[in-house]
N, C-alpha and C positions, 0 to 999 in steps of 0.2 A: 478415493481411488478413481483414477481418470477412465473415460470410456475406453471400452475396447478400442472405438474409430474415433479418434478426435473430430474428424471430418464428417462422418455419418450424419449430422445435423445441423451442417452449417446452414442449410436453407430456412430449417427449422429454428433455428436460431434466431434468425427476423421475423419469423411467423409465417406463418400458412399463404403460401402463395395468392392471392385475392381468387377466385372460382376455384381451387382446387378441387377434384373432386373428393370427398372426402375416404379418409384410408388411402389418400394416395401417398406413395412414400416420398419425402423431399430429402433434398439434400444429399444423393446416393453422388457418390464422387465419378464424373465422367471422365473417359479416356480423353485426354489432348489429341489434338490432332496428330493423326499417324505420320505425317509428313512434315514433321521439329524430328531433329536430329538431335537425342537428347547429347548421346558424347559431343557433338558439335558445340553446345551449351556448356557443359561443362570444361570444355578446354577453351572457350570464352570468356570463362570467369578463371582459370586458373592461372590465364595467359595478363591477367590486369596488370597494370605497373603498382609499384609498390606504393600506399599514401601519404601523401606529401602534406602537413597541417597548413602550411603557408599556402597553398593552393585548394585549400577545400572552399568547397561553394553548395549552394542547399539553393533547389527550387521547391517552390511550397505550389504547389497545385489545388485549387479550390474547386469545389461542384457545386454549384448555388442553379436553384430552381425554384420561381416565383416566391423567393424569400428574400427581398432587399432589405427589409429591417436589420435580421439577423446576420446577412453576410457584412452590413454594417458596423454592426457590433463583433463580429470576429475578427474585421481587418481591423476595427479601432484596439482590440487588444492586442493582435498581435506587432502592431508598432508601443502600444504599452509598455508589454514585456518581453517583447525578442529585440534581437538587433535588426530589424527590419526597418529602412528609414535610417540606421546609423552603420551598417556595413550593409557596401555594394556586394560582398558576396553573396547577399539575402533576397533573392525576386520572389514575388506570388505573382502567379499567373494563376486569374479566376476563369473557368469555361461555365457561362450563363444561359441558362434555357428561361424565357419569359413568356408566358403567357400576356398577352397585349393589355389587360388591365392592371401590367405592373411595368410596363416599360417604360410611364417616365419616370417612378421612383428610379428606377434601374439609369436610366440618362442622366438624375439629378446624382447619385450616386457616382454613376461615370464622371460627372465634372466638378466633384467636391472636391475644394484644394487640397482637400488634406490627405487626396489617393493622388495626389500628380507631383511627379517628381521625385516618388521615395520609393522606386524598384516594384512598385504596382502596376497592371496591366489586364487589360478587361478584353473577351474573347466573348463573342454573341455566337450562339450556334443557330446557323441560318440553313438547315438545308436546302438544296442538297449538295451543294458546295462545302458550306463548313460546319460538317456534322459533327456530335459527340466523339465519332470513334477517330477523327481527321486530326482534329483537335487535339486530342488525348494523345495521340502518335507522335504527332507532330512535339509536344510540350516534353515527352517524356525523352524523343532524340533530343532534343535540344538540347535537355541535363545532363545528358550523356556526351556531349561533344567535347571533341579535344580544344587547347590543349588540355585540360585539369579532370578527362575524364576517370582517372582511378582515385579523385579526391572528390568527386562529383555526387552529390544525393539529391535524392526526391521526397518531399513529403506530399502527402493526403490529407485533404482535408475536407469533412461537408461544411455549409455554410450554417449548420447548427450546433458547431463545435464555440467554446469559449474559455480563452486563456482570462486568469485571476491569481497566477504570480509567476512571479518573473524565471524566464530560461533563457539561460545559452543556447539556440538550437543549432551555433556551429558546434558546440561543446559535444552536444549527443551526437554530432556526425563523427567526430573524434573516437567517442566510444563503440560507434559500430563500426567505424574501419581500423578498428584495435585487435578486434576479435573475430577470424575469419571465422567462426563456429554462429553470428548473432547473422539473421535474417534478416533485424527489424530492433528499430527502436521507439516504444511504444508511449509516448506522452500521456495517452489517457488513464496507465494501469500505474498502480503503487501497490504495496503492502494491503491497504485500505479496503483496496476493490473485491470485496467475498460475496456480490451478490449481480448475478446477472437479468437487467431490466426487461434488455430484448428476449430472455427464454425466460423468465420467470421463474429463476433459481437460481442456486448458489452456486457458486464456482470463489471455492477459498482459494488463494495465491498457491502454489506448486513453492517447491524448494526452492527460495531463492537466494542466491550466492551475491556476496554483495561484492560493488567492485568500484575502483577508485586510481590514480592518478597521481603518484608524485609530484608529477611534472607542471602539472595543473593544466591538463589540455581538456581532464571533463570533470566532471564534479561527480562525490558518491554518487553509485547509481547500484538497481540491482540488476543481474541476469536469470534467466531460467529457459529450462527445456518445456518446446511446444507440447512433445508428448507426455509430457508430466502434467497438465492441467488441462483444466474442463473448460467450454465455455467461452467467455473473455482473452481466458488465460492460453484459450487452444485455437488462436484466430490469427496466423502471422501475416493475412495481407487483408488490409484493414484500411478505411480511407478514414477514419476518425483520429487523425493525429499520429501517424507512425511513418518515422523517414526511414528508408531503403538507402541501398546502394544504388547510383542510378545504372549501372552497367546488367547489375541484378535486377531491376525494374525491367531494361532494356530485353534482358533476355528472354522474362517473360512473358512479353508483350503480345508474342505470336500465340502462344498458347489461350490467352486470353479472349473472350468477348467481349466486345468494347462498346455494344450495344447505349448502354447506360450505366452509371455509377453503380450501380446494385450486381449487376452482369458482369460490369469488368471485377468487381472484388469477388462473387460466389467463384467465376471459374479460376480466377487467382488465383484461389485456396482450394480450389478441386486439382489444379496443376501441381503445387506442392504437393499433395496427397497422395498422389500421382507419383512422385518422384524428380519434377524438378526442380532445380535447386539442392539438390539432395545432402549437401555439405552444408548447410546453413540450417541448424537445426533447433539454433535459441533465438530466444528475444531479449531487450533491455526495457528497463522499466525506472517511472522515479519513487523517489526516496517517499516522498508525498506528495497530495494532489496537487494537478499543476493548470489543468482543464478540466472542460466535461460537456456533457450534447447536453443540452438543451433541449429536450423533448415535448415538447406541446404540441406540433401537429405534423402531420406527415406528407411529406409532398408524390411520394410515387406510390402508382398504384401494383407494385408485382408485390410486394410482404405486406401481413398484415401487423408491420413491427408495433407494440402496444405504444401509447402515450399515456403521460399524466391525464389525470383528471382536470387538470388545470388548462385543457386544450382550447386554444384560440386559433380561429378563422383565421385565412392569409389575408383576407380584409381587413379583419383589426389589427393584425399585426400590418399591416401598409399603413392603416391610419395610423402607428403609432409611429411609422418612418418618417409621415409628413408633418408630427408633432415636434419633430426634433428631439427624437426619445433614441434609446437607446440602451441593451440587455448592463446590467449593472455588476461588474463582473468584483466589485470589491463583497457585494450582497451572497453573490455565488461562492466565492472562495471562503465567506466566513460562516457557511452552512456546515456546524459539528456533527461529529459521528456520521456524514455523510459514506456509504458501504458501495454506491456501485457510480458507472462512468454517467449515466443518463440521468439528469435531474431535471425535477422539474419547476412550477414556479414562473410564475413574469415579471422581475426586479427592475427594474429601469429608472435609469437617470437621464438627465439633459446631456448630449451633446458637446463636449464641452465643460463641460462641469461634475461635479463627482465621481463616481470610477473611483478608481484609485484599486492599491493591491489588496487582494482577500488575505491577507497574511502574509508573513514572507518578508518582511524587510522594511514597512512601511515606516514614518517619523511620529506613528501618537508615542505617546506619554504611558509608558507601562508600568503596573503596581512594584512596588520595593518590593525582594526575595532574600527571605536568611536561606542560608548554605547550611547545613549540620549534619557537623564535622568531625564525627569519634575516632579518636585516634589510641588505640592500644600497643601493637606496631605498626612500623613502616615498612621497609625500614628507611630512612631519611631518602635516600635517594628514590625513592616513590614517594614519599611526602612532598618532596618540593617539586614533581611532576604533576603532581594534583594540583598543588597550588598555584604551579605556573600556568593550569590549564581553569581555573578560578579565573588569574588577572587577564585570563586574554579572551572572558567573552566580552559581550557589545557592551562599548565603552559606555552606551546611555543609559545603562541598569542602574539603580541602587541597588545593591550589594552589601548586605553583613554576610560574614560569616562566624557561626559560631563554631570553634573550635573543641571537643569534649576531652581534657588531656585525663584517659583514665588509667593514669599510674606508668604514662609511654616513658621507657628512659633509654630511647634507642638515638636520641636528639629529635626526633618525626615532627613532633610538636616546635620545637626550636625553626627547625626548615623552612615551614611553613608559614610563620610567623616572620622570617627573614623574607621572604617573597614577597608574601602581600602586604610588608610595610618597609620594602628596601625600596629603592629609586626608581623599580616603576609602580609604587602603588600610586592612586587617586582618588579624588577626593571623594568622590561616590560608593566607594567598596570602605565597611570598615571591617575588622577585626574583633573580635570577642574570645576570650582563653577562658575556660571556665576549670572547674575540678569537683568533682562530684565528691559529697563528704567518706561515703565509702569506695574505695578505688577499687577495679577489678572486681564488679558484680555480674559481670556480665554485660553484651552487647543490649537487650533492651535498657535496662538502669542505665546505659551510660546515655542513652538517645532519649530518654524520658526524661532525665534531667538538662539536656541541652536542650531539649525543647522547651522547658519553662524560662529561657534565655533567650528565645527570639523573639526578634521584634514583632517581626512581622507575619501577615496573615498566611500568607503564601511560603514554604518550607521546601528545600530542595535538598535532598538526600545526597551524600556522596560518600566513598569511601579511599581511607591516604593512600592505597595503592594503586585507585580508579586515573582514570583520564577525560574530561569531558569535552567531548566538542566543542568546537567555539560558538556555533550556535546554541547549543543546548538551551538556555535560559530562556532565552526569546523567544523559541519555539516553544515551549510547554506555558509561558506567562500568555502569551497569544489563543495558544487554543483554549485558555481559564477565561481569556474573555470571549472567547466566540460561544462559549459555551457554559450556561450558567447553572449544570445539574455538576457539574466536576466537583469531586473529590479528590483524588490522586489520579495522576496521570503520569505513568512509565512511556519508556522508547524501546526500539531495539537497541542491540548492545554489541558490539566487536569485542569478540573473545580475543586476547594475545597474551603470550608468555614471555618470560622473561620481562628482560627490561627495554626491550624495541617494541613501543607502540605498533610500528610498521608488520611485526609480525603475527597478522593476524591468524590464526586459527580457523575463524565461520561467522558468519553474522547469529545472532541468536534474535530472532522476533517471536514477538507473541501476540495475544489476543489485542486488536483493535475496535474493533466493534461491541460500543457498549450492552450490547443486550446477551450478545452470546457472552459475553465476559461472565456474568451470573452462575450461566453455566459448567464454563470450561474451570473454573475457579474451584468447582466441587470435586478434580481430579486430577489439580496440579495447581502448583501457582505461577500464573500467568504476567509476573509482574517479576522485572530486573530491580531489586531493591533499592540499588545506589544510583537505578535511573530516574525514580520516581518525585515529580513534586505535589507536596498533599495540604489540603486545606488544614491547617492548624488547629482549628474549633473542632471539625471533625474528628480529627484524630485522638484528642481530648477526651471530647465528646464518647468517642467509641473504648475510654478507657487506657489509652496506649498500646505500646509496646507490651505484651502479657510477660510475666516477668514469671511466671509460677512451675510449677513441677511439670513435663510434659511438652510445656512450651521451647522448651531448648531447642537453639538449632533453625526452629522455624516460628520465630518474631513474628520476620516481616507476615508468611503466608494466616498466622492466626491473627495480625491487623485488617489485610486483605478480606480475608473476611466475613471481619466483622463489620466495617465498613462496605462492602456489597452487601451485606443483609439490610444493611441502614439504608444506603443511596441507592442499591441497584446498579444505574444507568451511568453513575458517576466516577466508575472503574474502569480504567482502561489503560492501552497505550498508544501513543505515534510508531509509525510504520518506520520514521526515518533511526537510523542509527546514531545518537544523539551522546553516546559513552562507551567509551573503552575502557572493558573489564578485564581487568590481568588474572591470567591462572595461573597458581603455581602454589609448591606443596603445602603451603602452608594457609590456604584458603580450607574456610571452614565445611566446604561444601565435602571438602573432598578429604580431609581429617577425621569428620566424624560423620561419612556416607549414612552408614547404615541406620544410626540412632537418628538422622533426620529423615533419613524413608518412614521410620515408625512412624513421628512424631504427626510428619504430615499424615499420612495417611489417616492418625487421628481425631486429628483437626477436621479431614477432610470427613470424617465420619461425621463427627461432631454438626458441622456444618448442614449435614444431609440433615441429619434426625433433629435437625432443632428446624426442619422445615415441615417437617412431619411423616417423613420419605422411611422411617424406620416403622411403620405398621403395615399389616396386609402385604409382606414380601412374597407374599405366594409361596411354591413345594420347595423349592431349591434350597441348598443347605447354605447356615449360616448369618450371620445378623451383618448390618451395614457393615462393620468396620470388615470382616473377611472377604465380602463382598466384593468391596472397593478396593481391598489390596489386590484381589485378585484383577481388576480392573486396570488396572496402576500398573500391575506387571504386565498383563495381556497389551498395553502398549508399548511397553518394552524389547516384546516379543519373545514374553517370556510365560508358557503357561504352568512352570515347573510339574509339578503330580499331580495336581488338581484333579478331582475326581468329577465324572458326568451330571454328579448331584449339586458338588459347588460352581461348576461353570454354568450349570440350569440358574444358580442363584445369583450369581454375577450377570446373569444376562437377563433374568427378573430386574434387577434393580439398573440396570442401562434401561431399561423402558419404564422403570417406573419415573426415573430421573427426565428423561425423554415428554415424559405424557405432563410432570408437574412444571418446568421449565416452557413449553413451546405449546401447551395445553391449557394448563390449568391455572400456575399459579400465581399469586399476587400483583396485579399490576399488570400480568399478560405479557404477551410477545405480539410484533407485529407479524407480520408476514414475512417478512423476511428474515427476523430472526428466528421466528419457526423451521426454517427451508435452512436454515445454516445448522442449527442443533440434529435435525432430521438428517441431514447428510454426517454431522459427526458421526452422530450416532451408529448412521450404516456404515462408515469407514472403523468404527471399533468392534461392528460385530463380523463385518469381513475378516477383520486380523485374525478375528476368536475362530473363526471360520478356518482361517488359513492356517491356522497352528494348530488347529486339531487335525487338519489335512496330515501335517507332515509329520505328527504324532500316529499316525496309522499308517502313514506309509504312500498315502495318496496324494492327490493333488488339490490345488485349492479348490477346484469345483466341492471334492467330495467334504471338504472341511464345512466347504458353505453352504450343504448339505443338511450336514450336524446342526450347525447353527440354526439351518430351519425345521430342524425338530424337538429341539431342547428349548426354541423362542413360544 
């Protein structure tokens, strides 16, 4: 549940102002200067010419202070992976504050050929001539000047930011001048990001709406409303990698303190708060990580924003400028289950040598993946859209797929088979048609026996009505190797009906973060079945597919886990949308609803009490499984009759869940997946809160009330 004031703590947000005295309150959002005409502003912005793709242009503005290593390494990525150096629409303009025992790193910096000539430009602040705020003024008219000022943006940047896979970043100015509703396009936030470094807490992603591009002017991305998230999620002017409109920057300028980088972004976000800008109420965000700060040591002295433990001197970090070193942003990007934008760590490679992408597209050599492939119906014309979307991931895979044809006589199987061995198959994808001795036992038996038919180690689930991405494969074989506790690893999913892929429905994401995954597992399943690729031994291992009485309906959620009881940490999914899942009537979800609510919720019972979470429930009525359905429904926001005795006992076993998960039990939680379960937690007793509210008649105070009487 977001705060009352998104804004209430933005100062707090960086940490306690250095002398504050203590119990001073930060962060309280101040009035803009009386003397902005806010309607003046907003018929400024109403008044822009329409955007022209062929004329957009992006200034990238940097703040670097006694950090010449680092702002090294941020310009060496960002010719990396943006088009910086390859389109003139792309300039960075750095503003450099030096203390004197970094200004010749800072002058050898200046005249390294590889900043001269490719849209890079270096600005010393010398006061009192050319101060911070002169600068800053100056850089941000400049983005804003005709002629291409209504295709014109600005991005932000510190010099402790660091790109590790590749963007379009005229792509994202495309998507914010798409949507007169987005403020801001945010490079450092994904799905991913549920844990905030600078507050030390969790801020899980707000709702977000996924959005995309026919035309091909940006790439999936997602959107969400500011006032829908915490934290991270509740920060729209942000210098850590987020491009604006520059006419929007422009506007805001005057409201602004432009003192220092820290100044110019609190009052920023004090002036939003405020009410200007008042029509731009979302942000964009990617699919998956794309950057992230690099947090070792701190250069300004107004926040006491934390750092890793791993903090180094601007001295060593100089010495490492004059080593010919530099941040190693392939080491950063292949950092798994990484949860928030600030990491830390000092990775460094030569200059020149190594780098390379953290994931994302790079040329190693990726392990061979079976497909498996049950086909019962299709009907054919979704069989060969599966398949078409089989031959068209990256050509460089080995690829089997194993086909499971169990008893299909709709042709589905026939289709599918014409695709991926008609004229454009290749020589690295093969085919496999199997048939199980007994036909139509059911969806586990048909996926237990096609699994004893793959080759190989790594198994990619799909289903004939599904569509997958054309990334798909790559993306999930990638994070198997950045990360060597995986088991199964799901994506998000694009719902669509009928038979137009394009007609999407919602993005459906789920849990990312392997630790909470443990958790959130024991009250749903957190995993898109026909998104998932899973270790093959494992899955063995853990028995299969449960085929037995009970298990109907919900396979996959009683594989899930059994395999989180086994790996834990090795359960999870990618944030990016990686399959398109079709709905329609004939989906099992929605034929036989009510028999897989049981089933699960049995499972999910099961689950608990073989953790040992079924002794000592304390007074409240009822044993795990009523418990938990009653749990199940309260986030549906549904508390049907439930009496004062079972909701005491449904909220007994949310804490007792709570205390063994991020408390107690096997293996632990770090701290930050403590701080994510803790917040569940309190978002599922508010609901219980709030629905007991309007069960009486009151309001959610008084629901949350109840809750803290019966807790």
């Amino acid at each position: 549940m977001p705060d009352a004031d998104p804004f209430a703590a933005i100062s707090s947000f960086l940490g306690a102002p250095e002398g504050a005295p203590e119990g001073a309150p930060q962060g309280a959002p101040q009035s803009p200067s009386e003397d902005v005409n806010r309607a003046k502003i907003s018929s400024f912005l109403a008044s822009s010419a329409p955007h022209d793709p062929g004329a957009a242009t992006l200034s990238v503005v940097i703040f670097s202070k006694d950090r010449p290593f680092q702002l090294r390494s941020l310009l060496l990525s960002l010719q990396e992976f943006t088009e910086l150096g390859d389109d003139p629409r792309v300039r960075v303009d750095c503003i450099v504050a030096s203390s004197p025992e970094f200004d010749g790193s800072y002058k050898a910096l200046f005249a390294d050929p590889a900043f001269i000539g490719v849209g890079i430009s270096f600005h010393n602040e010398a006061p009192p001539s050319r101060t911070f705020s002169s600068l800053l003024s100056s850089l941000v008219h400049s983005s804003a000047a005709p002629p291409a000022s209504a295709s014109a943006s600005v991005m932000f940047l510190v010099d402790d930011a660091l790109l590790f896979r590749r963007v379009s970043l005229l792509s994202r100015c495309h998507l914010l001048h798409s949507d007169a509703s987005l403020l801001s396009h945010h490079l450092k936030l994904s799905p991913s990001v549920t844990y905030s470094h600078p507050a030390s807490a969790a801020c899980p992603p707000p709702r977000l709406e996924h959005k995309s591009d026919e035309a091909g002017l940006f790439p999936p991305c997602y959107t969400f409303e500011y006032a829908a998230g915490t934290k991270d999620w509740a920060y729209p002017w942000d210098m850590c990698g987020s491009i604006y409109r520059s006419r929007d920057a422009l506007a805001l300028l005057p409201l602004c303190d432009l003192s220092n980088p820290n100044d110019f972004e609190i009052s920023g976000n004090n002036a939003i708060a405020a009410g200007a800008l008042g029509g731009r109420t979302g942000g964009g965000c990617e699919e998956e990580r794309r950057m992230g700060v690099v947090t070792i040591n701190r250069v300004q002295a107004l926040y006491a924003a934390p750092v890793f433990e791993c903090e180094m001197g601007l001295g060593e970090l100089d010495g490492l400028f004059r080593e010919g070193l530099r941040l190693d942003p392939a080491r950063y990007g292949a950092e798994a289950g990484v949860n928030a934008v600030h990491v830390g760590g000092t990775y460094c490679t030569e200059v020149g040598g190594g780098g390379g992408e953290g994931g994302g597209g790079g040329g190693e050599r990726l392990p061979p993946v079976s497909v498996l492939l049950p086909v019962r119906t299709g009907p054919a014309a979704y069989a060969r859209e599966a398949a078409e979307s089989i031959l068209a991931q990256d050509a460089g895979l080995t690829i089997e797929v194993v086909v499971v044809d169990d008893g299909c006589e709709d042709g589905s199987v026939e289709a599918i088979e014409g695709v991926l061995k008609g004229s454009g198959a290749r020589e690295s994808l093969t085919v496999k048609v199997v048939r199980p001795p007994e036909e139509g036992r059911g969806l586990a038996a048909a996926l237990n026996f096609g699994l004893e038919h793959c080759t190989h180690g790594l198994v990619a689930r799909m289903d004939a009505d599904d569509v997958m991405e054309g990334r798909r494969l790559r993306a999930q074989l990638e994070e198997f190797g950045f990360d060597p506790e995986l088991v199964c690893l799901g994506s998000a999913a694009l719902l669509f009906s009928g038979g137009d892929r394009r007609d999407v429905i919602r993005a459906a994401l789920y849990v990312t973060d392997a630790e909470v995954s443990r958790y959130a597992m024991a009250f749903s399943c957190t995993l898109a079945h026909p998104s998932v690729m899973l270790m093959k031994e494992a899955v063995r291992a853990a028995g299969g597919w449960p085929d037995g009485a009970g298990k109907e309906r919900v396979e996959d959620y009683c594989l899930w886990l059994a395999l989180v009881r086994e790996h834990g940490r090795g359960v999870r999914s990618l944030g990016a949308a990686l399959l398109r899942h079709r709905k329609h009537g004939g989906n099992v979800s929605r034929v036989h609803r009510a028999e897989q609510e049981r089933n699960a919720a049995r499972a999910g019972a099961a689950y608990l009490e073989g953790l040992g979470l079924g002794d000592g429930l304390g007074r409240g009525e009822g044993g795990v499984l009523e418990r938990l359905q009653l749990l199940r429904r309260a986030a549906g926001g549904d508390l049907g009759d439930a009496t004062e005795g079972q909701i005491k006992g449904a909220l007994e076993l949310l804490r007792a869940i709570e205390s063994w998960f991020a408390k107690g039990g096997p293996g632990g939680m770090g701290e930050r997946g403590a701080a994510l379960v803790a917040f569940d937690v309190a978002e599922r007793a508010r609901q219980i809160g709030h629905l007991l509210g309007e069960r009486g008649g009151g309001g959610e105070g008084e629901g949350e009330g109840e809750w803290d009487d019966v807790a």
